[in-house]
N, C-alpha and C positions, 0 to 999 in steps of 0.2 A: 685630224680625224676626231670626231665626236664621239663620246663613251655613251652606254645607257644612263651613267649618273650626270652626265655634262650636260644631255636632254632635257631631265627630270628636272634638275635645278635652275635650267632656264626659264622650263615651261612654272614653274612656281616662283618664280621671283615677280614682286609688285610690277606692272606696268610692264612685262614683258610683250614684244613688238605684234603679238595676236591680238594683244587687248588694248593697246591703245587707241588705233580709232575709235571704238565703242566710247574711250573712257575719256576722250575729248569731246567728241559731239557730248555726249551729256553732261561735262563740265561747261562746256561753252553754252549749252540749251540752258542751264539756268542763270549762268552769267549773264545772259544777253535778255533771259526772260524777266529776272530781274532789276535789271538797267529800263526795261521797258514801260512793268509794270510800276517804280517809283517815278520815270516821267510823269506817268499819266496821275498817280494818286498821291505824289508829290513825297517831297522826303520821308514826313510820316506816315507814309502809306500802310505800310504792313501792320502798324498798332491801330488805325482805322479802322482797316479791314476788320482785326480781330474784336475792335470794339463795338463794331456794327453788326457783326454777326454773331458776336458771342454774348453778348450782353443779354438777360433773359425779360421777355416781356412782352407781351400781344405787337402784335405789328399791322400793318394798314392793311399786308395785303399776305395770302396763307401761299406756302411752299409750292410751287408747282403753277402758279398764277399765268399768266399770261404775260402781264409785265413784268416779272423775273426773271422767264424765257426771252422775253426780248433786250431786256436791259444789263442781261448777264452775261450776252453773246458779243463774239470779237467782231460780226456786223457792225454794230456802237460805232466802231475808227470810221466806216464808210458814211454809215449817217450822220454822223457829225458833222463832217466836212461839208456833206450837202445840206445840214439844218442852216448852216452859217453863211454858208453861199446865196441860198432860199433867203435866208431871213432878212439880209442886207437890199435886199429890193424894197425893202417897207422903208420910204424916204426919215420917216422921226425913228426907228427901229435904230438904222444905221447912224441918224447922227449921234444916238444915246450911245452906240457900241462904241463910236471914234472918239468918243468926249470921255466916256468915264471905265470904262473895259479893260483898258490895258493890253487889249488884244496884242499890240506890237511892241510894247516895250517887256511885259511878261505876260506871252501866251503859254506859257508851262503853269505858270501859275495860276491862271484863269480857267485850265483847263482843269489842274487839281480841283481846283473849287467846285467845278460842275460834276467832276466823277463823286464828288465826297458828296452831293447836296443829292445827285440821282443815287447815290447810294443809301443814304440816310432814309431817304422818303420809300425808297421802294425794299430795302434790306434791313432797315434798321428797325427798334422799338418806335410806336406810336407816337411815345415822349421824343424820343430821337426827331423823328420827321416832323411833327410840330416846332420843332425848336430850331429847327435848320429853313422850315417855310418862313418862322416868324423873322428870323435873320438876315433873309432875301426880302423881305417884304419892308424891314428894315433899313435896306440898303436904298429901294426902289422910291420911299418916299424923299429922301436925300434928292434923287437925280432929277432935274428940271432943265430944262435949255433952249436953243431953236433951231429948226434945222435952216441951211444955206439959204433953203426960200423963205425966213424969217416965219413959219410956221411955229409956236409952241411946241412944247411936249414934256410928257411926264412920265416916266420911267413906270409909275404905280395906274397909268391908265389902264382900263380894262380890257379898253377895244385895245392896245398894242399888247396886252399881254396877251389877249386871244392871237393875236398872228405868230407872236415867238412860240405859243405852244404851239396850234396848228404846224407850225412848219418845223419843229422840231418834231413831233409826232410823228407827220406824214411821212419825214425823212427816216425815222430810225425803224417803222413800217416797211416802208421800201425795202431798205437795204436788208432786215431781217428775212423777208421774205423770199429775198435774194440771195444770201448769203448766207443765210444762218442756220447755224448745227439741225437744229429740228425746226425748220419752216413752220409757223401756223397754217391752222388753214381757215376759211372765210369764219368761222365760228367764235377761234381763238383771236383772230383779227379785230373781231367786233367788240371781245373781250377787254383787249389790250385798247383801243380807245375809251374805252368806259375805265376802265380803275386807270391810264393818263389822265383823265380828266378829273379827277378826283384831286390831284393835284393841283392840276391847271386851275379849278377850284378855288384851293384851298392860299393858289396862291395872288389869288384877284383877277383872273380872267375871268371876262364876263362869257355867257353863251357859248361856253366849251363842247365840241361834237361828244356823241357818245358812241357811232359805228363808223362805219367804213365810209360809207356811202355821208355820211352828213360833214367829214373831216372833208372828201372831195368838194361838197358842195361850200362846207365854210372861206377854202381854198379861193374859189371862186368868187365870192364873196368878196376878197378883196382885192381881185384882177383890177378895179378903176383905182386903186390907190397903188399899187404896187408900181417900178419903171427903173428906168435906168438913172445911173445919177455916177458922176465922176468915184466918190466916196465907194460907193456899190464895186465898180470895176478894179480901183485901188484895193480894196479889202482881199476881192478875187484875186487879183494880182499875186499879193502877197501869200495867200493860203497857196495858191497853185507853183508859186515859182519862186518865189524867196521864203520859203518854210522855214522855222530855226529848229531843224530838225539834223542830227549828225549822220557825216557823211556816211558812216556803217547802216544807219535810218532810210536813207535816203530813196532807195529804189521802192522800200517796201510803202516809204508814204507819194511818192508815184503811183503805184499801184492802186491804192486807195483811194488819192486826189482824181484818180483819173475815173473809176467805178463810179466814184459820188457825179462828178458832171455827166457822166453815158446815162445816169438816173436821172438828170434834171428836164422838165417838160423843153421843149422846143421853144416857149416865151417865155421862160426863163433863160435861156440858153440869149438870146436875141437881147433881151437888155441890159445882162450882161459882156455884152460884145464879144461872143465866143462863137464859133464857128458849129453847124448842127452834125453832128457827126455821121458819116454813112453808116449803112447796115456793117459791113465789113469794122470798121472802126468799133461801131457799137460795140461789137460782137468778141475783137481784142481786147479790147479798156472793159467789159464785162467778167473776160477771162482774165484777165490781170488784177481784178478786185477780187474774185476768189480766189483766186494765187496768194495775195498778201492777206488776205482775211484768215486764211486756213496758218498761214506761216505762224501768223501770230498765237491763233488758237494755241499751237503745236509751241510756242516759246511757252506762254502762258502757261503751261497744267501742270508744272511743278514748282515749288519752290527750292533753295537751298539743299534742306533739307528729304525733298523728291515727294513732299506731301501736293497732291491735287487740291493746289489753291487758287490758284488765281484766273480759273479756267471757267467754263460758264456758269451762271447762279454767282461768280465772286467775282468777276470781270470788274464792276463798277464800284466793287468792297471800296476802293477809295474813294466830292462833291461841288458849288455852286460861286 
């Protein structure tokens, strides 16, 4: 038999069996949001973060901008995946990525780089973003090579830095539009192409779009250079089906892998020897990128401590 005080003293003891679920799902939400967030902005992440955003001084681009709404949001995981899919059809694009990227021996690491460099440029001080383009542009002159068809190429060309921006643009468009917390609309759309470009810019691409409508047509653009190529489907390969991604990761970057190809046009689809998905299809691998897109948001918005950090506007806190 239970007394009034046997009650009383259960119900206030730490961790007693009413309050534990609650007190694991939010142990575990930021354990895992955690684990998530240092994948992507890499071990230093969290003193990035804080020295990107904390750091005081004009910046490229003002709070509330168009590319901070898109570069802040958990959409990013989708369009990435399909920037890098996209980009791998530009035959010297792809041989520069498998020659000197590291894509497969450290894609954590390559990845840090790109969150901390989209970070710096669009979150960071002026000084910050100049010093992180000058760094990329530094790297870019280093890389020269040729592709399989014994074509040249040069990492700091213009015309190939125009297609990596375009189609990293195009892609994280998409996907924001798709997935993301607060959708632009045609306005904000045309915004966020004009301050990307500023970048695209700033980083030696020549003739960078500034709307919606001009990103399609640059697209276009380079439909007679763009095709299939062994390198292109290997690259595929490995993003879609041998991810180094852990197995607790696993389903949630399915989810995403699969969103970003339901996004890619139909001749992109065809050269890299993937099959065009039906309506039905579309419509599942649609739902399942905001399935994983939303999860993450919902890992993301706390830190440790339960401060709304790493959630949108600081998503990219960690760069190139």
């Amino acid at each position: 038999m239970t007394t009034t005080d046997d009650r009383t003293t259960h119900r206030s003891v730490p961790g007693a069996r009413q309050l534990r679920p609650a007190a694991w799902v939010a142990t575990a939400r930021r354990e895992v949001g955690t684990r998530l967030f240092l994948r992507v902005a890499g071990p230093d992440g969290v003193e990035q973060r804080d020295r990107i955003h904390g750091t005081p001084g004009p910046r490229w681009f003002p709070p509330g901008s168009a590319i901070r709404t898109v570069h802040g949001d958990a959409s990013m995981f989708v369009g990435g995946i399909r920037a890098l899919l996209l980009q791998s059809l530009h035959p010297a694009a792809m041989a520069a990525v498998g020659a000197h990227s590291g894509y497969r021996g450290d894609p954590w690491g390559r990845l840090a780089r790109t969150s901390t460099f989209l970070a710096e440029t669009v979150f960071g001080t002026a000084d910050d973003a100049e010093a992180a383009v000058e760094r990329v542009r530094a790297v870019h002159r280093r890389i020269r090579g040729t592709t399989p068809d014994g074509v040249a190429y040069a990492a700091d060309d213009p015309q190939l830095l125009r297609w990596v921006h375009i189609a990293e643009i195009d892609s994280f468009l998409r996907a924001h539009r798709r997935y993301g917390r607060y959708p632009l609309d045609d306005r904000g759309a045309d915004e966020y192409v004009a301050q990307a470009a500023v970048v695209g810019r700033a980083l030696g691409a020549a003739d960078v779009p500034t709307t919606v409508a001009g990103l399609a047509d640059a697209i276009e653009d380079f439909r007679p250079v763009l095709g299939p190529s062994a390198a292109a489907r290997d690259a595929a390969h490995f993003l879609l089906h041998e991810p180094p991604v852990p197995v607790t990761m696993r389903a949630g970057y399915v989810g995403l892998a699969r969103a970003a190809v339901a996004s890619l046009p139909g001749w992109a689809l065809d050269d890299l020897g993937m099959a065009r998905p039906g309506r039905l299809r579309r419509r599942v691998d649609t739902a399942a990128g905001g399935g994983a897109t939303r999860a993450i948001r919902w890992l993301l918005a706390a830190d440790a401590s339960g401060r709304v950090t790493y959630g949108d506007d600081a998503l990219a806190a960690p760069g190139r």
